[in-house]
Every structure is written in C-alpha cells, then in structure tokens.
N, C-alpha and C positions, 0 to 999 in steps of 0.2 A: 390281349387285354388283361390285365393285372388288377385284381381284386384287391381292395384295402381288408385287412386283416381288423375289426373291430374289439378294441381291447374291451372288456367288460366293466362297466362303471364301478368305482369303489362308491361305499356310502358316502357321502358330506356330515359331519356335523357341528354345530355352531359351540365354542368353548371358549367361557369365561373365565376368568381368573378374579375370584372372591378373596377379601382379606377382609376378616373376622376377628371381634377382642368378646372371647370369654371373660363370664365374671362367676368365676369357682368357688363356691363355700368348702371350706376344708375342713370336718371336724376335727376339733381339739383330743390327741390320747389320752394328757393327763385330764382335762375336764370337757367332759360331752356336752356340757354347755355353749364351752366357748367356740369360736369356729375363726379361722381366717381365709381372707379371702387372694387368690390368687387371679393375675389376670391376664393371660396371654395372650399376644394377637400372631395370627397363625394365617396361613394362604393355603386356599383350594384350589382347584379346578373344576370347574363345573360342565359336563359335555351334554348336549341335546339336539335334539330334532328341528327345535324351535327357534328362530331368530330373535327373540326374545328371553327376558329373564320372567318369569311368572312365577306363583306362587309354589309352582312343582320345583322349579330350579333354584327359589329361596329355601324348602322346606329342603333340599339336596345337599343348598350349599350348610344350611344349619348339623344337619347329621355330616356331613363331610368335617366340617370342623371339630364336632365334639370327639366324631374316632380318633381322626390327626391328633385331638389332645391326647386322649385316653393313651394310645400307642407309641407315642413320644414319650409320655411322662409315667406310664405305668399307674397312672392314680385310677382306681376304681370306688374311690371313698367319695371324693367331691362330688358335691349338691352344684346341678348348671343352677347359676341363678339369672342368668343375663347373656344373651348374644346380642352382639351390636355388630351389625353388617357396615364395615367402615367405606368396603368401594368395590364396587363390579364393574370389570375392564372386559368388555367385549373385544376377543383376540382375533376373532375371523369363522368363517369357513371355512373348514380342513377334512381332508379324509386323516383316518389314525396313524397313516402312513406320512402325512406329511406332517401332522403334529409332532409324532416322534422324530421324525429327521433330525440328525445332526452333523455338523461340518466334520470332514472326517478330518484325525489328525494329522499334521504334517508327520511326514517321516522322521524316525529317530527321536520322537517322543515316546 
C-alpha cells in the first residue's frame, strides 16, 4: 500500500490591481512661488491576506503609488496634493508562485 506523499501548502494571497492619478505640485526654480502641477496615472498591485480591499490595502495602494512615482521620475521636490483611486480590479487568489508564472517562450525566440 502506497502512501500519498503530502506537498506542503504554499500561502494564498488575494492581489488587486489599483490604477491611481496623482496630483503633484511642482515648485517653480526660477520663482518659489509659482508651482505646476503634474499629474500621472500610474498602476499597483496590491497583495493581502484579505478578500477585501480595506482601508490597510487603500493606505498600501496610496504609498505604493507615490514610490512608483517618486522612482520612475526621480522627483523628490513635488508636494502630493491629490490621490484619486480611479479602479481596484480584484485579480484572484494566487500563491506568489502562480502570480509570477509566465508562458515559457517558444523556441528560437
């Protein structure tokens, strides 16, 4: 009699995909007065425990977008004046391993 071999459970967790439009004040060089305003809309991901989006996963996705700006665009000057959470798309239930999967390439690419 043959024993099933028990794999060990990976974690689960639930990962949304946030797309966010900052509203950047830019100080002016030549006048500190003036300022313009910049405004990108930029996509996260957001991974948790939770089946839900809560305010942990909104305060996430908010820090998750300001980095993404900051390390895209190198700006450490602009004032956030504005996040606007345009749409949270619940992607599923995945362990990290099935998140990251991807279709291997055909040969000879």
């Amino acid at each position: 009699m043959s024993k099933a071999i028990q794999q060990p459970s990976l974690p689960s967790y639930f990962y949304f995909l946030v797309t966010g439009t900052l509203c950047i004040s830019l100080p002016s060089e030549e006048n500190p007065e003036e300022a313009s305003m910049v405004i990108p809309t930029l996509n996260v991901v957001i991974k948790t425990d939770k089946p839900y989006f809560g305010s942990q996963a909104l305060a996430d996705a908010n820090n998750g977008l300001q980095y993404r700006y900051r390390s895209e665009s190198g700006d450490e000057k602009g004032v956030v004046a504005n996040i606007v959470i345009n749409s949270v798309f619940p992607m599923g239930l995945m362990t990290e391993e099935e998140y990251n999967w991807r279709k291997p390439a055909p040969e000879g690419e």
